[in-house]
C-alpha positions in Angstrom: 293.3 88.5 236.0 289.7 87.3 235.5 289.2 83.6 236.6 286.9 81.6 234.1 286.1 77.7 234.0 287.0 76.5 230.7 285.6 73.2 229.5 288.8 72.4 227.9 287.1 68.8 226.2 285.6 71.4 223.8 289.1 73.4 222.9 292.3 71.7 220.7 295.3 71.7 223.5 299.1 71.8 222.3 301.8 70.8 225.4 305.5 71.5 223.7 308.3 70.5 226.1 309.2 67.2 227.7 310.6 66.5 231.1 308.4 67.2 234.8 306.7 69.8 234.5 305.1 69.0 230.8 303.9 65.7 232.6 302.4 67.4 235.5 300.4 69.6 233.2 299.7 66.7 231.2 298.2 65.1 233.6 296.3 68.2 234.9 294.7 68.7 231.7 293.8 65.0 231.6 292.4 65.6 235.0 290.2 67.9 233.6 288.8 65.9 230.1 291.4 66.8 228.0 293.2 65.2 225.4 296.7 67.8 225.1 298.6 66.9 221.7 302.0 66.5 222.4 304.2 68.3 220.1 307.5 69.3 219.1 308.7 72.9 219.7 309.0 73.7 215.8 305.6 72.2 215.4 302.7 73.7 213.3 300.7 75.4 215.6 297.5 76.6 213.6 294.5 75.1 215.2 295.7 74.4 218.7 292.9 76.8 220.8 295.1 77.0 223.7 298.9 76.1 223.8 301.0 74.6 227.0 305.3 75.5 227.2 306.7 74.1 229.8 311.0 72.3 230.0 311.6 74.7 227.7 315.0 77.3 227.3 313.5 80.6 227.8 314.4 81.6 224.0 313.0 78.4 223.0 310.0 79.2 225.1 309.4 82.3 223.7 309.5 81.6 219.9 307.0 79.0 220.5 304.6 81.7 222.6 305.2 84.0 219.7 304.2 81.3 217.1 301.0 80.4 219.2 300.0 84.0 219.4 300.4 84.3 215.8 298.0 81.1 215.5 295.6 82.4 217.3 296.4 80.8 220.4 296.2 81.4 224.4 299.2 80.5 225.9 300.8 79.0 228.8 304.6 79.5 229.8 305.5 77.7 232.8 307.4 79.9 235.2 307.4 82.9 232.7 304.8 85.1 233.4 305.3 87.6 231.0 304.8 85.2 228.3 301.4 83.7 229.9 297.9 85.1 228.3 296.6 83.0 231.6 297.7 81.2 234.7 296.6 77.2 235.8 295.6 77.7 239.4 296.1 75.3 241.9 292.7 72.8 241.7 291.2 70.6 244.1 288.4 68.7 242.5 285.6 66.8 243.9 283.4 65.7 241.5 281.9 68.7 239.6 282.6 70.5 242.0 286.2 72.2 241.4 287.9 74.6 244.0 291.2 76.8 242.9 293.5 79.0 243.9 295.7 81.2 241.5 298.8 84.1 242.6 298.6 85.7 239.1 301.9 84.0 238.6 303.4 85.6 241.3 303.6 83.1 243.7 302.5 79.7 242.4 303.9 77.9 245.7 301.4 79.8 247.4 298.7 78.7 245.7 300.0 75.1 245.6 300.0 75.3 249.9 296.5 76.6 249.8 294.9 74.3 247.7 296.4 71.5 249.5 294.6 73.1 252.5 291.6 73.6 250.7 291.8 69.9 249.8 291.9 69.1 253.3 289.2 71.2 253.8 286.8 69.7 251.7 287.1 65.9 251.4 285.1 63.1 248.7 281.8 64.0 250.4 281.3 67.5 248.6 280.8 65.7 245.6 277.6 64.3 247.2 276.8 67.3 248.6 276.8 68.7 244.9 274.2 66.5 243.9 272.2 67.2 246.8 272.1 70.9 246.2 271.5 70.7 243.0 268.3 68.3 243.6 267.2 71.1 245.8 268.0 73.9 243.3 266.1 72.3 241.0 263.0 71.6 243.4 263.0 75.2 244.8 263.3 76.8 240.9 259.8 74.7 240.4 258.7 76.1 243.1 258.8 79.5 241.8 262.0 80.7 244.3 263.9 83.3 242.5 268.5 83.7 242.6 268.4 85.4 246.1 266.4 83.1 247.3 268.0 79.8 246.3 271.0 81.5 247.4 270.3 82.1 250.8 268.4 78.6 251.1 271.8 76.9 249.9 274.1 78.9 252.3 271.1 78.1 255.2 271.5 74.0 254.0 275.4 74.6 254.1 275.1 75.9 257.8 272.3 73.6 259.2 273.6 70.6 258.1 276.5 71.4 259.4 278.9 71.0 256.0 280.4 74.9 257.3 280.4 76.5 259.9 278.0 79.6 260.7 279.9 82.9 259.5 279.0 86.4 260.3 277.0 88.2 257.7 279.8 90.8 257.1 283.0 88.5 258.1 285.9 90.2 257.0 288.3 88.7 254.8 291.3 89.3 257.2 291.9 90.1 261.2 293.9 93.0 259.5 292.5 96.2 258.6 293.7 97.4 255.2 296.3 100.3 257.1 297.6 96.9 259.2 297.9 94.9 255.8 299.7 97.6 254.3 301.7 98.1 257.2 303.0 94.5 257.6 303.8 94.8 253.4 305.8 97.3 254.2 307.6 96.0 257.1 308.4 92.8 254.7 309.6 94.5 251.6 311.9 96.8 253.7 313.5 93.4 255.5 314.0 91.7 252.1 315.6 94.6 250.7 318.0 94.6 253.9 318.6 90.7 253.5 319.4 91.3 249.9 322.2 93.6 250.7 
């Protein structure tokens, strides 16, 4: 998977299905500017850019993917990843300034429970913040600083005003080593395979 930022204002957006989950992404696309065409199943598809499935039969579901593709079309089928060109993440938004977490598909409850605690994380006061760095982006770009530069100044700003807290240059990612990790997945597989029997 390769994570991009669409502005989706820009793109044509098709949401076939009605029920929950078509108005949650409904309103997650609104979130984000916007404006998804509702449409009917049998729809014509030709001009939609990118093209939402969701309370759909999984036949139903597919036809419509396969009619998408054939327009051209990314597509999005909720809970069926092998019809997905691309997965929504979980978002957390504060102002520009837009945080997400995606599985691939393979666990989208995951990323749901850590984007609520990356929303916890980082309250309505990061927008600010936002505008603050970028005022000083901008300053120390006139000034001639080149992209390591600003870099380290913003992660410096981060730490001294206290917004994060002061990590080690080479922090690692986990307390686990890699063998542990692997370990542990093993360990987990071979007890679901014993619960499943």
């Amino acid at each position: 998977m390769l994570p991009i930022n669409l502005d989706i204002r820009r793109l044509n957006v098709a949401l076939v299905g009605e029920g929950p989950r078509a108005a949650r992404r409904e309103a997650l696309l609104r979130e984000a500017g916007a404006a998804p065409m509702r449409v009917a199943a049998d729809a014509d598809l030709s001009g939609y850019r990118i093209v939402y499935v969701a309370d759909l039969p999984v036949d139903a579901a597919r036809h419509v993917a396969e009619r998408a593709h054939a327009a051209g079309a990314l597509v999005n089928v909720e809970d069926e990843a092998e019809l997905c060109d691309f997965h929504t993440p979980s978002v957390v938004r504060r102002g520009d300034l837009t945080l997400s977490v995606a599985t691939g598909g393979r666990c989208p409850g995951l990323a749901g429970a850590l984007g609520e605690y990356l929303g916890a994380l980082f309250d309505g006061a990061w927008a600010m913040r936002l505008g603050v760095l970028e005022a000083k982006r901008k300053r120390w770009r006139a000034e001639g600083m080149g992209h390591a530069q600003i870099r380290a100044a913003i992660a410096r700003t981060l730490v001294q005003s206290g917004w994060v807290p002061d990590l080690p240059a080479k922090a690692a990612a986990s307390d686990f080593s890699q063998a542990e990790n692997s370990e542990t997945l093993r360990k987990a597989s071979l007890a679901g395979g014993q619960a499943s029997q």
